[in-house]
Phi, psi and omega in degrees: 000306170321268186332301186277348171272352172274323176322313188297331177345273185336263201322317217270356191247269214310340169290001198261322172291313189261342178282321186314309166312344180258315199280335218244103161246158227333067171081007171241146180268137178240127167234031176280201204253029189227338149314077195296358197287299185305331142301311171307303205306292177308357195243323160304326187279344182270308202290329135008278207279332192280325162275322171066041186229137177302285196320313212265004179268314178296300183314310174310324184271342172287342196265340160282342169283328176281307164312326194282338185276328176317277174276345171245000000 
């Protein structure tokens, strides 16, 4: 019973880490759509599901996070 709820750690400390950071600009949460991190973010959770490779998850969102910083 233990040995399966520690599976869950892992996921609950890197969500712990990485949403306050996506959500939270200069001490507020923004979730409007001129946040690019939360668009990286959401697009890194698609090459995620859909791919299910780390590199090409890391890659999607910095290369969406650079067009967005790019073009707006």
């Amino acid at each position: 019973m233990m040995r399966r709820a520690l599976r869950f750690v892992p996921p609950a400390v890197l969500s712990a880490i990485v949403i306050p950071e996506l959500v939270i600009r200069s001490g507020q949460i923004d979730v409007s759509l001129m946040n690019f991190r939360l668009l990286a973010g959401a697009a890194a959770v698609l090459v995620a599901w859909k791919t299910k490779n780390t590199l090409l998850t890391i890659l999607g969102g910095i290369v969406t996070l650079l067009l967005l910083e790019l073009v707006f």
